[in-house]
C-alpha positions in Angstrom: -18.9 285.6 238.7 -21.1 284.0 236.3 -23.6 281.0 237.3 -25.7 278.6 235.9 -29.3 278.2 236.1 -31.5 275.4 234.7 -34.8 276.6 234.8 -37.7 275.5 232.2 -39.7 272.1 232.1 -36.7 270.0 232.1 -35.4 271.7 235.8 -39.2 271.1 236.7 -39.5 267.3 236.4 -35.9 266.3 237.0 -35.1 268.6 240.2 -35.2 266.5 242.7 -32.5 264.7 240.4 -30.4 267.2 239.1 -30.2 268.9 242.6 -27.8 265.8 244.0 -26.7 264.8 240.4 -26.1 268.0 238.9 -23.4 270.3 241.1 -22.8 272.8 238.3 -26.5 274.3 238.5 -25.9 276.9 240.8 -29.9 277.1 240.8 -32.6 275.2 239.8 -36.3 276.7 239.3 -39.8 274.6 237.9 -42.2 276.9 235.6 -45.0 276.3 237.8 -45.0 279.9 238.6 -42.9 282.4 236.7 -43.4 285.6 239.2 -41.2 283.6 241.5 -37.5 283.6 239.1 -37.2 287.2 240.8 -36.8 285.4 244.6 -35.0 282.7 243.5 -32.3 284.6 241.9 -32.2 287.1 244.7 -31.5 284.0 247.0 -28.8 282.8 244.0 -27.0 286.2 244.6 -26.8 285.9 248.0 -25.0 283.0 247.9 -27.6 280.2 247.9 -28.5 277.6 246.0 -32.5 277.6 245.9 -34.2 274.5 244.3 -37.8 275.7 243.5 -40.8 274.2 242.0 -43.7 276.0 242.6 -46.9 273.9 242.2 -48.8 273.9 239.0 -51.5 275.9 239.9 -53.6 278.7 237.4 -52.3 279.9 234.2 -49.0 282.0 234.9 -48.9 285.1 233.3 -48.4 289.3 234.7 -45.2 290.9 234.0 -43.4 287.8 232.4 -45.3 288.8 229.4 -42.5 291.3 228.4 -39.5 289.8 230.5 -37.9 288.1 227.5 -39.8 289.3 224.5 -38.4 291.8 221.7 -39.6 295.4 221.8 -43.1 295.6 220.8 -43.8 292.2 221.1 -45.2 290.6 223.9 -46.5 286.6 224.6 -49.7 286.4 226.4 -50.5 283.2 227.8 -54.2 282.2 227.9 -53.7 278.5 228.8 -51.3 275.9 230.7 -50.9 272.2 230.9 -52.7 270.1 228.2 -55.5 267.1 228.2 -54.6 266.0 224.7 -52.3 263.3 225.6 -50.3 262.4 222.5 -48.6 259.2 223.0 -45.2 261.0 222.6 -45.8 263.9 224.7 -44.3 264.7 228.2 -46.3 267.7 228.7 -49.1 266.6 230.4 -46.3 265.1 233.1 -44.8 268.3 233.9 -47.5 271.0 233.7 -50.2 268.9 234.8 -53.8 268.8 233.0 -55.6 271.7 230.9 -56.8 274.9 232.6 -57.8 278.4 231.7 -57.5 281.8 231.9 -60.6 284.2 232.6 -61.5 285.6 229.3 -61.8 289.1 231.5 -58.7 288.7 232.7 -56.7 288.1 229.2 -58.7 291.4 227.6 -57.3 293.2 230.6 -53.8 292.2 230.3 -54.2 292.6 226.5 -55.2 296.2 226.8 -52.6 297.1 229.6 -49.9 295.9 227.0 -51.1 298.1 224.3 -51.4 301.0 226.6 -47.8 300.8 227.5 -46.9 300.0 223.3 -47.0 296.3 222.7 -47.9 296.4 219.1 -47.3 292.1 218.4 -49.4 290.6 220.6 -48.8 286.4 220.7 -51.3 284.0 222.3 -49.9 281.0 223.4 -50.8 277.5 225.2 -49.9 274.1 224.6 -53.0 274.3 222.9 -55.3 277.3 222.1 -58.2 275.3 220.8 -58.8 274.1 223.8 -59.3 276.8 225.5 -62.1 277.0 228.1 -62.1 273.6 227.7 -60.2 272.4 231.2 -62.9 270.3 233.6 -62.5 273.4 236.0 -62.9 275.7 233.2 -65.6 278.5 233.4 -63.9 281.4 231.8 -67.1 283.2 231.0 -68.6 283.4 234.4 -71.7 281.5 233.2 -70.9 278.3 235.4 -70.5 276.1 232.4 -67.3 274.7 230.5 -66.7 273.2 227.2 -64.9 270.5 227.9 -67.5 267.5 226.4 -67.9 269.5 223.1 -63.7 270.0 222.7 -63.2 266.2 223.3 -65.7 264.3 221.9 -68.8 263.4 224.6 -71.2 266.3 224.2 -74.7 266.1 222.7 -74.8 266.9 219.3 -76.6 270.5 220.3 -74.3 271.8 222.2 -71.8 271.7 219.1 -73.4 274.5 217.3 -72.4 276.8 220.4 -69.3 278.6 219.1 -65.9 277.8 220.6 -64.6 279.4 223.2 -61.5 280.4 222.0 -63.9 282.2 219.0 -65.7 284.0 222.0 -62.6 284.8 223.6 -61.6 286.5 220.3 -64.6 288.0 220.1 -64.0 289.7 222.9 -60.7 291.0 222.0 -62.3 293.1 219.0 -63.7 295.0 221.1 -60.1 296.2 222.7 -59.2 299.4 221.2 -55.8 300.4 219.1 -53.2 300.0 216.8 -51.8 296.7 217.4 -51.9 292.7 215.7 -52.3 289.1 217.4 -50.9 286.1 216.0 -52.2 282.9 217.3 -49.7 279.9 218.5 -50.1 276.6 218.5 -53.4 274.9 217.9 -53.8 271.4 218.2 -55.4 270.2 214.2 -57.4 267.5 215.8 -59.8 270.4 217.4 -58.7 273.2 215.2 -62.1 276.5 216.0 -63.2 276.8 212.7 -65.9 279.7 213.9 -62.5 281.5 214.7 -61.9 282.0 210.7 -64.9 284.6 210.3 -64.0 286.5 213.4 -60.0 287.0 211.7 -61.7 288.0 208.4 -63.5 290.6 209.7 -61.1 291.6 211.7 -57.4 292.2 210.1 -55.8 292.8 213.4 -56.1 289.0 213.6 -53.4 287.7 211.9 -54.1 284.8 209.5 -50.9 282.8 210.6 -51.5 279.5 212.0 -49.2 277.5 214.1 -51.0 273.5 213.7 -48.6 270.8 214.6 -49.6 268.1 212.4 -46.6 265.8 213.2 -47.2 263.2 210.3 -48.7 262.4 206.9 -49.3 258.5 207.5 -52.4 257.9 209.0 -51.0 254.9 210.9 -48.4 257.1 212.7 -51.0 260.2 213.6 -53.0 257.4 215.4 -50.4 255.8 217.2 -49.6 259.5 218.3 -53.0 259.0 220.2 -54.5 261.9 217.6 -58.0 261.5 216.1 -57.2 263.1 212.5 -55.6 261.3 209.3 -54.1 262.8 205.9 -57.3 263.2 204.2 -58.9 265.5 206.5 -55.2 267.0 208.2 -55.2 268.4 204.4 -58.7 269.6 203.7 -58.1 271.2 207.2 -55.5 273.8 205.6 -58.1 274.0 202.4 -60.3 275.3 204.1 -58.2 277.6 205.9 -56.7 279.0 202.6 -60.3 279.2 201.2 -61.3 281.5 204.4 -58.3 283.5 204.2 -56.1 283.5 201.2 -53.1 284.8 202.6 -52.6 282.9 205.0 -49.4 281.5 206.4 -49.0 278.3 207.6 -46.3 276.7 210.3 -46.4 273.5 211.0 -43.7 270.7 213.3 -42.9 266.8 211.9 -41.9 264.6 214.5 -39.7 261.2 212.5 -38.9 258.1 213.6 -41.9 257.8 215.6 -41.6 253.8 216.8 -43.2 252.2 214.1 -42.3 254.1 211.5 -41.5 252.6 208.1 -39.7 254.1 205.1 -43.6 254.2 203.6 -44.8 256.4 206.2 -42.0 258.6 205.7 -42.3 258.7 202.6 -46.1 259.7 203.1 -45.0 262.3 204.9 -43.2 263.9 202.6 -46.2 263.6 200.5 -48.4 265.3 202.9 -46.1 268.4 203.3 -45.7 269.1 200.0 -49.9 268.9 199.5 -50.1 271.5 202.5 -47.9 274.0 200.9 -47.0 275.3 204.5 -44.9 278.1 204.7 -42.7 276.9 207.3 -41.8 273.6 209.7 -39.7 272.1 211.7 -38.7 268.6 211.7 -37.4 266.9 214.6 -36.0 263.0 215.6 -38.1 261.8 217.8 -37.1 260.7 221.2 -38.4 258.8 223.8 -39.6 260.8 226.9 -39.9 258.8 230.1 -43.4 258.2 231.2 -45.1 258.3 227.9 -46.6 255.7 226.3 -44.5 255.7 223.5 -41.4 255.3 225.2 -42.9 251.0 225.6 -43.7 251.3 222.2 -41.9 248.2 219.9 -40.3 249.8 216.7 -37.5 252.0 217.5 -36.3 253.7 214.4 -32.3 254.0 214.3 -31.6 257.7 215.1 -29.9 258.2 212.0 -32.8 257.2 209.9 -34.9 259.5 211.9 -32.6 262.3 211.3 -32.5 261.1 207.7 -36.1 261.6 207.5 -35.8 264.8 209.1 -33.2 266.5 206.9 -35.5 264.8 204.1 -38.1 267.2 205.3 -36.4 270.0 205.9 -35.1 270.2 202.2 -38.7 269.5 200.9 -39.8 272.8 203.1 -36.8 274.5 202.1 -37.8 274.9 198.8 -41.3 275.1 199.7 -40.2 278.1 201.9 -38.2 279.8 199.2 -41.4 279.8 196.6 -43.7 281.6 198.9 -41.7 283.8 200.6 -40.7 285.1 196.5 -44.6 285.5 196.2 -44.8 287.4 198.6 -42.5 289.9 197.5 -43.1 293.3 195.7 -45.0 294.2 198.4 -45.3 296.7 201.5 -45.6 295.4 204.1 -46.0 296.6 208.0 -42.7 295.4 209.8 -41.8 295.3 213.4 -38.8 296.3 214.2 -36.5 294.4 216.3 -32.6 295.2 216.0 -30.9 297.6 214.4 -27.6 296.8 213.2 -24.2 297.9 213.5 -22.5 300.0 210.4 -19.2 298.6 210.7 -18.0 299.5 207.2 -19.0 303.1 207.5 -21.3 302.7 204.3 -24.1 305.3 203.7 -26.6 302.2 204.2 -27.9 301.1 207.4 -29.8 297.7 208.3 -32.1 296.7 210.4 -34.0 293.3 211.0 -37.5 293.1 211.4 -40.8 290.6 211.1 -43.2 291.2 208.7 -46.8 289.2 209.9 -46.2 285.8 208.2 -43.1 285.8 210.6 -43.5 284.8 214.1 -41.0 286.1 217.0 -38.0 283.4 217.2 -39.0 280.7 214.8 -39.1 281.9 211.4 -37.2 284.2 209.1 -36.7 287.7 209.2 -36.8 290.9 207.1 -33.6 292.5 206.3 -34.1 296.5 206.1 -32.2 298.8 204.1 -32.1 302.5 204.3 -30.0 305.2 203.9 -28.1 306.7 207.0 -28.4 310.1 205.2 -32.0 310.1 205.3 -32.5 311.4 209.1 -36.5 310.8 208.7 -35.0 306.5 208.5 -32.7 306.9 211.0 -35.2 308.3 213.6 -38.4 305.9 212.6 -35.9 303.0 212.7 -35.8 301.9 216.0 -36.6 298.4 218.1 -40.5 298.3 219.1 -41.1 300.9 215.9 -43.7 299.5 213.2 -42.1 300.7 209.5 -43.0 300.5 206.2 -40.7 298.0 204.1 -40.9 296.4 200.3 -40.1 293.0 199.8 -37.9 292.8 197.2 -36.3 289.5 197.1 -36.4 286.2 198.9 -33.1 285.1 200.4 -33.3 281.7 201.2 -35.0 282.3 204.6 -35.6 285.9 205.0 -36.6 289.0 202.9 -34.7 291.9 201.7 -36.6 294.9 201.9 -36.1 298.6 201.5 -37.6 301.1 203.9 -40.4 303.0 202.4 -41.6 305.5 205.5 -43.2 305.6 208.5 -47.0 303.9 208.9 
């Protein structure tokens, strides 16, 4: 018998709701703490129908890392909740304000997962630039936070301290082995700019950057409650670029923010085509309860903001298509993550893959060809395997490669 089960940040503000007004969820579960799914859906097999919210409490993390990841990949969360605050922005609601990991504790967890063969390690919080920066935060041991310096109230001194997230990373070169971490999700308004040196000494660091700038019109990004405008949202991504050439970018456009006119739109569109980022999405805005944009005057019609939206989406489309042909003609490392059925009986075998530039679930792929008869392919291909692979076209979203050997 097959069930249903509403779990995630929706089932963790709403249960209390959904568990009179919602009869088809056989269970409901919060994501306070993840190490309790395995209780609730024993109790769900026995017949029950548990409603659990565990309280938001620490940074959840342990064997959820590799629960629902691909092969060789693993998320490693180092924060949870988030003291930003945008105007639009439910998230401080349902997970409650910023708090930290122990720096200890993420190396730990970091080198236990490349013991077992993680070779993708992802960092992930709301917001990694804030790390270490939760009131309650001491993630050093040294009985001091950086909360002042991250938001805007420290003395000018304590600003030439590096970040915390950079010390964090620091610590992580010291780990051992043959694996990569991609950073996701950093807030541009605090974006660690002592991280940059750290990646380019260290290539294990992947220079892919997940900043959610959300708008090019400096009258929307402040209504967001963010501190940042075009001009310096733009030299941020310079200076990125400057630091590390390669690097890819990923970005997120929220549209028909209330307020929004068909010039800030159109600003928009201006600002994404001056960051050149290599991927995006672009989103309608709704109104979460709550949030002080949900009393805001200036409701966009839905389908302008999905207008706007597709607007965007074309605009990165071709952006997407440009770079990703630049980057081909290359080798590139790529993680394997499915290989695929031969259903025509061909002599050619696919795979899909990432190479670095693409992040697990939300960007394109690599498309690997090789040939069945070569038995040295057909063993090295595997999910969790690292390969060899030239890029030798662009295909609207993805990359075809050819399989060139093992690393």
């Amino acid at each position: 018998m097959q069930r249903i089960f509403l779990a995630g940040c929706l089932a963790e503000r709403y249960a209390t709701v959904f568990k009179d007004d919602l009869p088809e969820a056989d269970a409901i579960f919060g994501n306070g703490d993840l190490s309790k799914i395995d209780g609730v859906v024993r109790s769900l097999l026995k017949g029950n129908r548990p409603v659990v919210t565990p309280a938001q409490k620490g940074v959840c993390c342990g064997d959820r890392n590799t629960l629902l990841s691909f092969k060789g990949s693993a998320y490693v969360k180092i924060t949870e909740g988030c003291n930003n605050h945008c105007s639009f922005c439910a998230i401080p609601l349902i997970r409650g304000d910023l708090r930290s990991r122990q720096a200890d504790e993420i190396v730990s967890e970091i080198k236990s997962l490349v013991k077992n063969g993680v070779h993708e390690l992802n960092l992930i919080g709301q917001d990694l630039a804030a790390y270490g920066c939760g009131k309650e935060d001491d993630v050093f041991g040294s009985g001091t936070n950086a909360y002042d310096d991250v938001y805007g109230t420290a003395q000018p001194s304590n600003k030439k301290n590096s970040s915390p997230l950079a010390q964090l990373l620091k610590k992580i070169t010291a780990v051992k082995g043959d694996f990569v971490i991609r950073l996701l999700y950093i807030h541009p308004d605090h974006f660690n700019r002592d991280i940059l040196p750290i990646m380019q000494k260290d290539k294990r660091f992947l220079a892919y950057f997940d900043i959610p700038f959300q708008s090019g019109s400096d009258k929307i990004i402040h209504a967001m409650n963010r501190r940042g405008d075009y001009k310096t949202y733009v030299q941020l991504v310079k200076d990125i670029r400057a630091a590390l050439p390669e690097a890819a970018i990923r970005t997120t456009f929220l549209t028909g923010f209330p307020g929004e006119t068909e010039e800030d739109a159109v600003q928009t569109e201006k600002f994404l085509k001056a960051i050149d980022s290599d991927w995006s999405g672009c989103f309608a805005y709704s109104s979460e309860d709550g949030t002080p944009a949900s009393s805001y005057k200036g409701h966009v019609a839905k389908k302008i903001a999905a207008s706007r939206a597709d607007a965007l989406a074309a605009i990165q489309h071709d952006i997407t298509g440009r770079r990703l042909k630049a980057r081909c003609k290359k080798i590139y490392d790529v993680l394997v993550e499915e290989v695929l059925e031969n259903k025509d009986k061909s002599d050619e075998g696919f795979a899909i893959g990432r190479a670095w530039f693409q992040a697990p679930e939300v960007d394109g792929n690599v498309v690997i060809r090789y040939d069945l008869d070569d038995a040295e392919a057909v063993q090295s291909i595997v999910p969790g395997a690292v390969i060899k692979v030239k890029a030798v076209a662009a295909t609207e979203f993805d990359i075809d490669g050819e399989y060139c050997g093992t690393r």
